[in-house]
N, C-alpha and C positions, 0 to 999 in steps of 0.2 A: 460463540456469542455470549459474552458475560451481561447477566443481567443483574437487575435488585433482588435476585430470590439467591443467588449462589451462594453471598455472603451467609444469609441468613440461613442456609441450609449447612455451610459448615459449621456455625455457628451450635446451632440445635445438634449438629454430630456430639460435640464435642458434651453438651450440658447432660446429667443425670437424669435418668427414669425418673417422674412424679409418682406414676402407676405400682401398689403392691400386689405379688401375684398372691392368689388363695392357698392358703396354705395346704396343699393336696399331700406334705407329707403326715398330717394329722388325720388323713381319711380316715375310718375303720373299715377293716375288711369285707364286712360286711353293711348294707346298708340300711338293713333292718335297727343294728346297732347305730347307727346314725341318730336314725329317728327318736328312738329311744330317748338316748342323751346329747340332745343338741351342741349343748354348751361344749362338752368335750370334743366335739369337732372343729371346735375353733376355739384355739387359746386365744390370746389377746396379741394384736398385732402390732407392730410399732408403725402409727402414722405420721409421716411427716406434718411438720409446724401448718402448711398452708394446704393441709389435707380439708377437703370439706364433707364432713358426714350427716346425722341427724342434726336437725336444726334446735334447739336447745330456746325457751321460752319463758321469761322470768316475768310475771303476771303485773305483779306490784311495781316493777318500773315503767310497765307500760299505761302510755299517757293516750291511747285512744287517737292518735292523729290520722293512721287510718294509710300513710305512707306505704309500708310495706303490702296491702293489697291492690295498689297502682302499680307498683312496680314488680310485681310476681308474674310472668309467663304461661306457668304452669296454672293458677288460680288456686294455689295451694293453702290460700289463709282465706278467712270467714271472716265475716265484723259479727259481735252478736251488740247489737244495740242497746238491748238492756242493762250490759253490765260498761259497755264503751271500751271490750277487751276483742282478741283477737282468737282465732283458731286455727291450729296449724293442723293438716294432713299432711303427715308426712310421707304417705302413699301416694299424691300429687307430686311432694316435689321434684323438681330436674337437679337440685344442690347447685343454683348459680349463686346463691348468697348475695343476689342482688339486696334481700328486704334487709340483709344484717350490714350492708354498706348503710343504708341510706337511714335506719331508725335514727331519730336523733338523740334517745337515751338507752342507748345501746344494751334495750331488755331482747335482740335477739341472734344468738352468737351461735354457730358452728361447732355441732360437738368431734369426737375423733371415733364416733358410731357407726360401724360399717355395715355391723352385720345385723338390720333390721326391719328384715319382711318376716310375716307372721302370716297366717291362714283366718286370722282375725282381723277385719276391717278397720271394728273400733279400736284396735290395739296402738295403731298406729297415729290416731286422735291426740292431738296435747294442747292439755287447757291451761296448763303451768308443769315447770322442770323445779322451779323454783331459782334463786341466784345460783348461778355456776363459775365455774374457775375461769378465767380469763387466758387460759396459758395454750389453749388452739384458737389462730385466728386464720379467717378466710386470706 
């Protein structure tokens, strides 16, 4: 019995991984060493074009409408009313890039950031990134 999913499942055979794996040949041997020096655990990865990583937040474009906390899932952005700016957690977010569709001055874009959990709460906090590059989009 041929249904609607057959095509579609050849289909998806055929197209490329989106998914990149962790780089596990950069481990160090030890994990002590890990900790140590983070960074050298992870060189820098090549993300694809419509990879979605930290969300990236350019302060002075943003106009206060107030869109992208309607449309967030996760409740990963704050209004703060005094200034009529936004707050992003990026420790909330799920990365749907729904609020980077829908801004309508497009102060907030998808960076190509993978690697960005910390043991610091507020690390993850961003009150501005400032303008960024335009060249990863969701």
């Amino acid at each position: 019995m041929i249904t609607r999913m057959v095509p579609r499942l050849l289909k998806h055979i055929c197209l490329r991984f989106v998914t990149n794996l962790f780089p596990a040949p950069h481990m160090p041997p030890s994990l002590t060493d890990a900790l140590a020096e983070p960074a050298a655990l992870t060189p820098p990865v090549p993300v694809g074009q419509r990879f979605r990583g930290r969300l990236n937040y350019d302060r002075a474009k943003c106009i206060g409408c107030r869109l992208c906390l309607r449309v967030c899932p996760a409740n990963a952005t704050d209004y703060i009313p005094e200034e009529k700016k936004i707050l992003i957690h990026n420790d909330r977010c799920c990365f749907c890039a729904q609020c980077t569709e829908i801004c309508p001055v497009k102060c907030l874009t998808m960076s190509g950031d993978c690697m960005i959990s910390s043991y610091a709460r507020k690390e993850s906090v961003v009150t501005d990134t400032g303008p960024v590059q335009t060249d990863v989009k969701a």
